[in-house]
C-alpha positions in Angstrom: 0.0 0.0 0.0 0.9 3.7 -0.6 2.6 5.5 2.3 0.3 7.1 4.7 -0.3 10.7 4.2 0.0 13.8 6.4 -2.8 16.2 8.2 -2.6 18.5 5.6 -3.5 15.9 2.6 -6.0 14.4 4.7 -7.9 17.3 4.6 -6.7 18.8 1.2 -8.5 15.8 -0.1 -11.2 15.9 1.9 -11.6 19.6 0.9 -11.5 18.3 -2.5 -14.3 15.6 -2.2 -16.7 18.7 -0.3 -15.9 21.4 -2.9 -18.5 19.8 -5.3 -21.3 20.5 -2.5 -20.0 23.4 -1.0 -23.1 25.5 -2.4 -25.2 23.2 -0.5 -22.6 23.1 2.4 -22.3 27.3 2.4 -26.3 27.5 2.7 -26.5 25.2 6.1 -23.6 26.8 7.6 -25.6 30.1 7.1 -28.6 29.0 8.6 -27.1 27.4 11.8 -24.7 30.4 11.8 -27.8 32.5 12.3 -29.3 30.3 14.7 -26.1 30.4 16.7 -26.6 34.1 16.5 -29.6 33.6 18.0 -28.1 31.6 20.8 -26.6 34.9 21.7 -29.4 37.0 22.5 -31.3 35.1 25.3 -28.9 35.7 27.8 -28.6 39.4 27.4 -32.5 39.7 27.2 -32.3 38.0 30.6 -29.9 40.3 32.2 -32.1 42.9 31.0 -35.0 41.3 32.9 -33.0 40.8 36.4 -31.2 44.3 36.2 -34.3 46.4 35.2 -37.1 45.0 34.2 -38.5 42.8 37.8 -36.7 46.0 40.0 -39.0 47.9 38.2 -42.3 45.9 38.6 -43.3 46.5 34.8 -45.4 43.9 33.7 -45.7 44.8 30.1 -42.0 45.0 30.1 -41.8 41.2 31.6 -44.4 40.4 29.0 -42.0 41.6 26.3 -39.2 39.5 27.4 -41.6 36.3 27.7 -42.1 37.0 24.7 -38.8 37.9 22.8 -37.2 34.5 24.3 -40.4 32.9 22.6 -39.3 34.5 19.5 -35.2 33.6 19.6 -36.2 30.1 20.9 -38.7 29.5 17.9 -36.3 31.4 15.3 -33.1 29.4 16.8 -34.9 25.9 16.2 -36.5 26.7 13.1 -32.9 27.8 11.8 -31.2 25.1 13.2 -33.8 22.4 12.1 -33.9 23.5 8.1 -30.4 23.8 8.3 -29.7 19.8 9.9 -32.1 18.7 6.6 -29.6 20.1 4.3 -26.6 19.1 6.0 -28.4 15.2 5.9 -28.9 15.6 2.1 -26.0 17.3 1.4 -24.3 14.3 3.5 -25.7 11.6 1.4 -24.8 13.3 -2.0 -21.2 12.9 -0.4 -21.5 9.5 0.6 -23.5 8.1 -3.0 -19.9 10.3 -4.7 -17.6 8.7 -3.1 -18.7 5.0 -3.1 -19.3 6.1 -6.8 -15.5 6.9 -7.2 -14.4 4.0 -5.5 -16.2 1.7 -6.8 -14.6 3.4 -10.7 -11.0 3.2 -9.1 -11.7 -0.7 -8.6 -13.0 -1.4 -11.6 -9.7 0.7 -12.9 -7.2 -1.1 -11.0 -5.3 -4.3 -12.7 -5.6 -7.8 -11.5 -2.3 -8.1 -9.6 -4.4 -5.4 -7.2 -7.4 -7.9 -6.7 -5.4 -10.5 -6.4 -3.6 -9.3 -3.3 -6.5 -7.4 -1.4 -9.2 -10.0 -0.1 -13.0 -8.9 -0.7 -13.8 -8.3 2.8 -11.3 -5.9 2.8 -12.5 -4.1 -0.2 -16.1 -4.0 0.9 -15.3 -2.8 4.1 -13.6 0.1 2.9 -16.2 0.7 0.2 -19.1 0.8 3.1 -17.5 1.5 6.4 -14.8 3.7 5.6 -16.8 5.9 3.0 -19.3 6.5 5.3 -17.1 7.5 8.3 -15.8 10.0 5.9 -19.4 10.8 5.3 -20.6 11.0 8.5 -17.5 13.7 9.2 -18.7 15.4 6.7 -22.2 16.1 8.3 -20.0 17.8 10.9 -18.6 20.0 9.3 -21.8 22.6 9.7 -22.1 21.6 13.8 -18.1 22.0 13.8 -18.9 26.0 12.4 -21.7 26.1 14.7 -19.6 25.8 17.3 -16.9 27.9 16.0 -19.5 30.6 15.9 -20.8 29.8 18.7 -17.5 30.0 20.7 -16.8 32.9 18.9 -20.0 35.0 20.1 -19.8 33.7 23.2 -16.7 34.9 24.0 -17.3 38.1 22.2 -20.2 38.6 24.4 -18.2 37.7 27.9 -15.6 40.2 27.1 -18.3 43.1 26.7 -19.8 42.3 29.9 -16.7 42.1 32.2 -13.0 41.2 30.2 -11.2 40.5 33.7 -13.9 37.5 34.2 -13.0 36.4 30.7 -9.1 37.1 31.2 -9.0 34.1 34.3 -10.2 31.5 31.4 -7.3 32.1 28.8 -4.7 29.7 31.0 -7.2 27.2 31.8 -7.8 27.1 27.8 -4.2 26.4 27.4 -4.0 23.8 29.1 -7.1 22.2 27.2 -5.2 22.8 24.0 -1.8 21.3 25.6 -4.1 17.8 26.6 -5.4 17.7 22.8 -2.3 17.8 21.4 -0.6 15.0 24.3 -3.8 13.3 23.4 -3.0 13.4 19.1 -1.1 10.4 18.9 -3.3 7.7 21.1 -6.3 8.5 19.5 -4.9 8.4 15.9 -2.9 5.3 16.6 -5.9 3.3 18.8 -8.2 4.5 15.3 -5.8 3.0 12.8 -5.6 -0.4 14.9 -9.9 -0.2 15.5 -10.7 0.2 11.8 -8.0 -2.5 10.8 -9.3 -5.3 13.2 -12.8 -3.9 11.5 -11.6 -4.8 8.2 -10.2 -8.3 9.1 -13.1 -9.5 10.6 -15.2 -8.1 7.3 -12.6 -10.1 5.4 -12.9 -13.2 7.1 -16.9 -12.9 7.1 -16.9 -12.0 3.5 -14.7 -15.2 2.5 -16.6 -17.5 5.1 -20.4 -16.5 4.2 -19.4 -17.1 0.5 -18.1 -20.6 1.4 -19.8 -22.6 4.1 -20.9 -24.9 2.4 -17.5 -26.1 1.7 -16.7 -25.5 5.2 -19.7 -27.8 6.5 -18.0 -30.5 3.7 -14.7 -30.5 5.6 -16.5 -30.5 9.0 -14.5 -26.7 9.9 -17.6 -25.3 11.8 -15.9 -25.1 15.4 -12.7 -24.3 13.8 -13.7 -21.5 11.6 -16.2 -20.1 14.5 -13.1 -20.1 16.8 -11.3 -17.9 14.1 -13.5 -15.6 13.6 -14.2 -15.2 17.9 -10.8 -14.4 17.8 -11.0 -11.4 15.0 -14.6 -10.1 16.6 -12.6 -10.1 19.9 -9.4 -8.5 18.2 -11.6 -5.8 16.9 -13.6 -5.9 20.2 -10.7 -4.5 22.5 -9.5 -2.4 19.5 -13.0 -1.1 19.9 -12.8 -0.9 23.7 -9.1 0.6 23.9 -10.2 3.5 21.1 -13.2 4.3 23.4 -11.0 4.2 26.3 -8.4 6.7 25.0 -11.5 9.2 23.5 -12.9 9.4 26.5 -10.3 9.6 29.1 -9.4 12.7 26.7 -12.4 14.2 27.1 -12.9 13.8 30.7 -9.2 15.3 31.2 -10.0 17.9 28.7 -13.6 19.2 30.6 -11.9 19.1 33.5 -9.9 21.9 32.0 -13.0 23.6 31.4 -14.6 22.9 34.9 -11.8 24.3 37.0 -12.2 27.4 34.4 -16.0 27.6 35.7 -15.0 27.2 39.4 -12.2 30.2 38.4 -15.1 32.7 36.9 -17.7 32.1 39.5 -15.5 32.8 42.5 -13.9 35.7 41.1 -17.2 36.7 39.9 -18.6 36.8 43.4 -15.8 38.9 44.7 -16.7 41.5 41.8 -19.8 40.8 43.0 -19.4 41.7 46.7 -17.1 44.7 45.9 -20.1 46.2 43.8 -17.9 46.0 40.3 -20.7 43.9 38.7 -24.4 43.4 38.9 -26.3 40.5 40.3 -27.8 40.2 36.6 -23.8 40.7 34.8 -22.8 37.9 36.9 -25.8 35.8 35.8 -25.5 36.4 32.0 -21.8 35.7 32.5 -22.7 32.3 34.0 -24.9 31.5 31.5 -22.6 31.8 28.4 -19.9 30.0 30.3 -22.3 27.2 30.6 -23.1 27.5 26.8 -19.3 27.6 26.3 -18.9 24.0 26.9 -21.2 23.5 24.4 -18.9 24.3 21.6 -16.1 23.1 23.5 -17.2 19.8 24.0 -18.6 19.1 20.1 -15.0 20.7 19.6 -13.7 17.6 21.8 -16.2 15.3 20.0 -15.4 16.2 16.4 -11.8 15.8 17.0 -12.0 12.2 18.7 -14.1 11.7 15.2 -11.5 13.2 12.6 -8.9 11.0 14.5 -11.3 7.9 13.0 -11.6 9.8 9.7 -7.9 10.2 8.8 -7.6 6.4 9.4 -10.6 5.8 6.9 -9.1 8.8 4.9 -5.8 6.7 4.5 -7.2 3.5 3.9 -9.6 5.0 0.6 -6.3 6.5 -0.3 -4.6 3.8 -0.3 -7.4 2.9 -3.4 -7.5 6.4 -5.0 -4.2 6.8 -5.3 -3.5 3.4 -6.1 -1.9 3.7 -10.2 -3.4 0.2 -12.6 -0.4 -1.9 -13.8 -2.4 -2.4 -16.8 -3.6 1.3 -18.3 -4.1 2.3 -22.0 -1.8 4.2 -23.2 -2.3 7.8 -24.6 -2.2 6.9 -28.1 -4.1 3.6 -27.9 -5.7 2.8 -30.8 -9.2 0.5 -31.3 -8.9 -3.0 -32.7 -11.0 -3.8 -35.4 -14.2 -5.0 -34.0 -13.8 -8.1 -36.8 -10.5 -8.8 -36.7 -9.1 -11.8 -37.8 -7.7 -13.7 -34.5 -4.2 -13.9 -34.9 -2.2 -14.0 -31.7 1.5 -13.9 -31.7 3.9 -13.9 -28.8 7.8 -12.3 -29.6 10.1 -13.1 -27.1 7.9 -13.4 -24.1 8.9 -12.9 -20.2 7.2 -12.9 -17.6 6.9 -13.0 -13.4 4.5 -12.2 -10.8 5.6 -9.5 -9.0 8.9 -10.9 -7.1 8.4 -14.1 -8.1 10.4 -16.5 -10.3 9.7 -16.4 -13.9 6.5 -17.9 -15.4 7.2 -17.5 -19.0 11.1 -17.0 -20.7 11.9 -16.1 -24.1 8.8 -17.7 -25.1 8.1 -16.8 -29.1 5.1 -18.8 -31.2 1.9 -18.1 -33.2 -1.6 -18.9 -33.2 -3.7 -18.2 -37.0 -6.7 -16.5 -37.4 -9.3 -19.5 -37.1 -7.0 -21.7 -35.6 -7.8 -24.3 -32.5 -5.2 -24.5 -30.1 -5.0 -26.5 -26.8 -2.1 -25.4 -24.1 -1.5 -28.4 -22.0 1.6 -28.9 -19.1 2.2 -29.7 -15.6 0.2 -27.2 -12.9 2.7 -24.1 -13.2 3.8 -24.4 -16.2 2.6 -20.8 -17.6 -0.9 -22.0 -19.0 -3.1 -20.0 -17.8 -0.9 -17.3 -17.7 -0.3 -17.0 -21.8 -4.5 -16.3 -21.6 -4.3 -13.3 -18.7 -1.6 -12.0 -21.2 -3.5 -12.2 -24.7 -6.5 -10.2 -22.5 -4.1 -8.2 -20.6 -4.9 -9.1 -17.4 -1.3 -8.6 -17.1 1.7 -6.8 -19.1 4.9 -8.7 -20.2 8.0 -7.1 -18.9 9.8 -8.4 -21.9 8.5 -9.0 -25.2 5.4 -8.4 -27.2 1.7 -10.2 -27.1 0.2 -9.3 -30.8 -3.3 -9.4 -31.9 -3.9 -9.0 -35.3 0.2 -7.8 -36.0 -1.1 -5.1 -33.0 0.7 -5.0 -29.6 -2.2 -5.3 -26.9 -0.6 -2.5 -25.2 -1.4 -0.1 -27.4 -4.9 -1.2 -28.2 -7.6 0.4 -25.9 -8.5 -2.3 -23.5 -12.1 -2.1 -24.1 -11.4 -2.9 -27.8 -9.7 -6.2 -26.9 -11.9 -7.4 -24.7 -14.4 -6.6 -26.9 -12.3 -8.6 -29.5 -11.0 -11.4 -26.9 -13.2 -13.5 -24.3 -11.8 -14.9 -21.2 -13.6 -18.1 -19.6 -12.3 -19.1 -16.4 -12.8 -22.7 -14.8 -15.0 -20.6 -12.1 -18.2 -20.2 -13.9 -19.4 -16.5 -12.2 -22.9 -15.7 -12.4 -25.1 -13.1 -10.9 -28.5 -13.5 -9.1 -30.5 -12.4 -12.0 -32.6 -14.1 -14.7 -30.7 -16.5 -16.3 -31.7 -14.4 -19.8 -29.7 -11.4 -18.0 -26.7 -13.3 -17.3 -26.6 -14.4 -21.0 -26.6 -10.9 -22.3 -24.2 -9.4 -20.0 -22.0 -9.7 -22.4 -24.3 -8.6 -25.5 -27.1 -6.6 -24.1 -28.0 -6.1 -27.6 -28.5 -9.8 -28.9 -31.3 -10.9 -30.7 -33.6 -14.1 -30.0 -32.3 -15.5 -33.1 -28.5 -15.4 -31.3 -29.7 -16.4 -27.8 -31.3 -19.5 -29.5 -27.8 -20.6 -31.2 -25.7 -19.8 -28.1 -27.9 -21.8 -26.2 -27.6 -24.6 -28.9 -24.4 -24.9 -28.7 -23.8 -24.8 -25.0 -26.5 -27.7 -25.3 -28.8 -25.6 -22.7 -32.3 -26.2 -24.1 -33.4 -29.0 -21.9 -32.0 -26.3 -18.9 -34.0 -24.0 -19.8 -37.3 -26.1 -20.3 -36.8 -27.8 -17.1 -37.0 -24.0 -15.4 -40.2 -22.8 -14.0 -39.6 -19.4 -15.8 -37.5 -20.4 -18.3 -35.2 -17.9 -19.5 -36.8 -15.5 -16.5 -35.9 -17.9 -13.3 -33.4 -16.3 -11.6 -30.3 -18.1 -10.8 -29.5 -17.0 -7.4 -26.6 -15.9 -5.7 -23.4 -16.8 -7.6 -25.5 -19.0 -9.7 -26.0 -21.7 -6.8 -29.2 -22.9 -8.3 -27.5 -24.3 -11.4 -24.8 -27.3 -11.2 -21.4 -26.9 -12.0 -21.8 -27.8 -15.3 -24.8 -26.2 -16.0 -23.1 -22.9 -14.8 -20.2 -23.3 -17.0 -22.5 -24.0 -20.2 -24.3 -20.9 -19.3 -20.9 -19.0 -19.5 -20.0 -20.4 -22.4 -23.1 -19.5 -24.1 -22.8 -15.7 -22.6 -19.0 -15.3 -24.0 -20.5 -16.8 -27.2 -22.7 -14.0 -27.1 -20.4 -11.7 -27.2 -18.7 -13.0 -30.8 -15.1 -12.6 -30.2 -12.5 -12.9 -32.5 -10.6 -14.9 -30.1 -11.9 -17.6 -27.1 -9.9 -18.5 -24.2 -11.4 -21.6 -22.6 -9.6 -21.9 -19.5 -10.8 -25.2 -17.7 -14.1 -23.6 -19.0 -15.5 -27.6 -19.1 -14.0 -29.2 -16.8 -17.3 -29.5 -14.6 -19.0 -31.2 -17.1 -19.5 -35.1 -17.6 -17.2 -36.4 -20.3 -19.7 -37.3 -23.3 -21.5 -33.7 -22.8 -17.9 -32.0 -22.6 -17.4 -33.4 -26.2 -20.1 -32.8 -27.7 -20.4 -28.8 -26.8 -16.4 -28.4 -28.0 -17.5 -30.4 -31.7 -20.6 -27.7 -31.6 -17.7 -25.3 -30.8 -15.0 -26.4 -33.7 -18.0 -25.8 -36.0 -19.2 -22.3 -35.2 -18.1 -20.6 -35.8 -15.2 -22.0 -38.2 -13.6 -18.7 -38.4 -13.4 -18.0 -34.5 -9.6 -18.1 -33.3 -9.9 -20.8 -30.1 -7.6 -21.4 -27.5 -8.0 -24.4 -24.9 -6.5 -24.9 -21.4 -7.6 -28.2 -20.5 -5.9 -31.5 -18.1 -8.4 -33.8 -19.5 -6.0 -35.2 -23.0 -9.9 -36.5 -23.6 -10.8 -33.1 -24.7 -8.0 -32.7 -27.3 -8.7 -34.7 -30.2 -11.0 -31.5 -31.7 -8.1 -28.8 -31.4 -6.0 -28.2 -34.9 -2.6 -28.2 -32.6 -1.0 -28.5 -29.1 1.0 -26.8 -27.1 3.3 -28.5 -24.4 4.6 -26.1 -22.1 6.8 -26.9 -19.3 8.8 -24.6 -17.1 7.6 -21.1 -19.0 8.4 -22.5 -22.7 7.1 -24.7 -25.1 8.6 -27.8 -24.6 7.0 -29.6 -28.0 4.2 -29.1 -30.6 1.6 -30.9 -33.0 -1.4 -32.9 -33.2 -2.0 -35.8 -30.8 -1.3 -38.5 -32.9 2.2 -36.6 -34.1 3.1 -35.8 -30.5 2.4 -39.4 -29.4 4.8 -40.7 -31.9 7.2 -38.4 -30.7 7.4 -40.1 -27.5 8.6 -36.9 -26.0 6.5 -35.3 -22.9 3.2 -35.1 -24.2 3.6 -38.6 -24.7 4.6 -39.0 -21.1 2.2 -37.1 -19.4 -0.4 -39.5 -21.5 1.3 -42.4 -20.0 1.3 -41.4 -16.6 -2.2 -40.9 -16.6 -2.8 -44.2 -18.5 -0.4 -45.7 -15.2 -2.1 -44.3 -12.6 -5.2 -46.2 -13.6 -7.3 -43.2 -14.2 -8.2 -43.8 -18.2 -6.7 -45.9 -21.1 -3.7 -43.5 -23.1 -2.9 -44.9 -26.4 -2.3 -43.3 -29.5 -5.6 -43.2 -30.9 -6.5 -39.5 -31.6 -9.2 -39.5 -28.9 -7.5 -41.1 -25.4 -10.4 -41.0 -22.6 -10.7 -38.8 -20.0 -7.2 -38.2 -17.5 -5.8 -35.4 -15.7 -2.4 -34.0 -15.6 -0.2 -35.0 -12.7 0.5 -32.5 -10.5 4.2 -32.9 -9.3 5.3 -32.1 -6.1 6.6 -28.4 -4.8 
């Protein structure tokens, strides 16, 4: 993650996210700026009704003052109220921005980014941290109101006796020295609070979406005890922030209250000595009391921008965040029909500080062409796909489609041009017709119907109480494996890309059915650049060539029957299977289903 940033860009971008509603901002600060004026007023009305008006027994005058406080009481909550509604509203535009932002930086950043930050942690900073940002940001009005507040109050306390107000200003120093003693343990004991927060989001996030596997391995106890221990991690965070915010507080009134115990005993000497009136003394009072007011939101809102700059940082950490993967200023479009020809040049590549995946690797796959990639778990398969899409970037060497380097196509031009199906069939809880045209919104019945043909889903969708309208529920769980990956295949179809990456996109379906949709496949369309990432050799005997990588290069190539006869390691990995008693290997173009061996780290 990016290095944490100071005060200053805390609140420069904060600033920044505000500016856009400061209209709305400016108008509530006005209104509760005028009711804090009206806060002001009372007092002095009732000084004016202990120092002349009761001495004086006129009850028309006591009438008036009833009746003036009625008014400043009514005007001061009226104020105040309209002035809350527009802060909430203007507070909700903030939050609905921001999640809007963040949600566009994800979808910006590159896969090396998702594959590093667990959901939980994302989600939590999408919902929890944006709106403790927001909810700061509704305080920003009640932070002025006291500021104004403060600042009449102590306007007014000077007029009416400045030697009362002069015994405060050490006692306010040393509130201001326990804030800043304070800075650091609230910060810190915020940081720690909202990361515990987004470990236990993390863990829920990855546990919820998997229980049933959890219940399969009989992990109940054990994954309950895990997560007692995050809730109770986040627990004393919890407990310990709490602790530090309010032994501030109490530190910092007490500041305050020694201040009050300073005025009223001084006051009564002034008193005593006839230098200030019984009613001077009383409105004195009451705006000291109406000091702490401000003083204490002051003491509140800080405690809460302590928590903000932690969720400032970790939204940061996602804004500023740069893609591995961005188009460059010059991109160009790929053809939209373009003929599917994919070349590697003298390909490296490695995952961050890993070892290499892929070295030197150079070969070529023609437009129309059906191409398998088989090799031991490791070997760079998959890998070669997340380059053609760009998933990833080489750090050496080119990835071509069409004589084109990928990086200098726009990316939504390639993927337009090149579909990615991954063994994990993801599906949506929609309609099952919505999850077909995600990738084609635009299709027409006459497309649907051949998509569905050759993913063999008719009978699916007959068997459906709504057909095409039944949704599928969450992550598809109301569909099988296979029937999930058939539906995938049908949506990428869809889509009519120049060039299909089938990574393990079968290998949840039963044998015969798995050969029969990759025949419908080799046959439409005939023009459609295909390459397959499969451990079943079964699946092969369709494909036009095969690639045999091992350790980041290809090791040998050719059809089945010419790679057999080679005896080299495509023959050998047929063997092995053929040993281990899981099918019968021979060198018939179609050997039965087997899975690679997976050799040991």
């Amino acid at each position: 993650m990016l290095n944490r940033s100071s005060t200053k860009q805390d609140l420069v971008w904060f600033v920044g996210q505000i500016r856009p509603l400061f209209r709305y901002q400016l108008l509530s600060m006005l209104l509760i700026a005028s009711s804090s004026l009206m806060f002001l007023l009372d007092p002095l009305v009732l000084k004016w009704m202990l120092d002349i008006v009761l001495p004086g027994g006129d009850l028309r005058l006591l009438a008036l003052c009833i009746g003036g406080l009625l008014i400043i009481y009514a005007c001061r909550l009226g104020l105040f109220s309209v002035g809350r509604i527009i802060n909430f509203r203007t507070t909700q535009r903030l939050t609905f921005r921001l999640r809007l932002q963040l949600l566009e930086q994800i979808n910006r950043l590159s896969a090396d980014f998702h594959e590093t930050m667990p959901v939980g942690e994302k989600l939590y900073r999408v919902e929890q941290d944006v709106d403790q940002v927001a909810e700061f940001g509704s305080f920003v009005p009640h932070l002025l109101q006291a500021g104004f507040n403060l600042l009449f109050v102590v306007s007014a306390m000077a007029a009416l006796n400045f030697n009362l107000l002069f015994v405060l200003v050490p006692l306010l120093v040393l509130a201001a020295y326990v804030a800043f003693r304070y800075q650091n343990q609230l910060r810190v004991s915020s940081k720690v609070a909202q990361q515990r927060g987004g470990d236990e989001s993390s863990f829920l996030q990855e546990h919820l979406a998997s229980v049933i596997q959890v219940q399969i391995l009989n992990r109940e106890v054990g994954q309950t005890e895990t997560f007692r221990e995050l809730a109770s991690a986040r627990m004393s965070a919890l407990n310990d922030r709490n602790g530090v915010e309010v032994s501030f507080g109490a530190w910092y009134m007490a500041a305050i209250a020694a201040g009050t115990l300073a005025v009223l005993g001084y006051g009564g000497h002034q008193v005593l000595a006839g230098a200030l009136s019984i009613g001077s003394l009383v409105a004195f009072y009451t705006y000291l009391a109406r000091l702490f007011d401000p003083l204490y939101s002051t003491v509140d809102i800080y405690a809460r921008f302590t928590r903000v700059r932690a969720s400032i940082g970790r939204i940061m950490d996602i804004t500023q965040q740069v893609p591995t993967v961005c188009e460059r200023p010059n991109a160009v479009s790929l053809p939209r029909r373009n003929s599917g020809t994919v070349r590697f040049i003298d390909v490296s590549f490695a995952y961050r500080k890993h070892p290499c995946v892929l070295s030197n690797l150079s070969f070529e796959i023609h437009s129309g062409e059906k191409v398998a990639l088989v090799g031991f778990s490791g070997s760079g398969k998959s890998t070669l796909a997340k380059l053609i899409i760009r998933l990833h970037d080489v750090q050496k060497g080119a990835v071509e489609v069409d004589g084109l380097d990928v990086r200098d196509v726009t990316l939504e031009s390639l993927r337009a041009s090149v579909s990615y199906v991954l063994q994990e069939a993801i599906l949506f809880d929609r309609s099952l017709e919505e999850n077909l045209l995600l990738g084609c919104p635009e299709a027409a019945d006459k497309e649907v119907h051949d998509a569905l043909e050759i993913a063999e889903l008719q009978d699916l969708v007959c068997r459906l109480p709504n057909g095409l309208d039944t949704r599928v529920g969450p992550r598809g769980a109301k569909l099988s494996g296979g029937e999930r990956q058939r539906v995938i295949l049908a949506r990428t179809l869809l889509q009519k890309p120049a060039v299909l990456l089938l990574d393990e996109a079968t290998s949840a379906l039963d044998t015969p059915s798995e050969r029969r949709i990759l025949r419908n496949l080799s046959e439409y369309p005939r023009h459609q650049t295909v390459v397959f990432i499969s451990h079943r050799i079964s699946s092969l005997s369709w494909v036009d060539r095969i690639l045999v990588l091992h350790k980041g290069t290809i090791e040998e190539q050719g059809s089945h029957t010419d790679l057999i006869r080679r005896g080299g390691l495509y023959a050998s990995l047929v063997s092995r299977k053929a040993a281990a008693g899981d099918g019968r290997a021979s060198s018939s173009p179609a050997p039965t289903h087997a899975n690679l061996p997976v050799p040991p780290d």
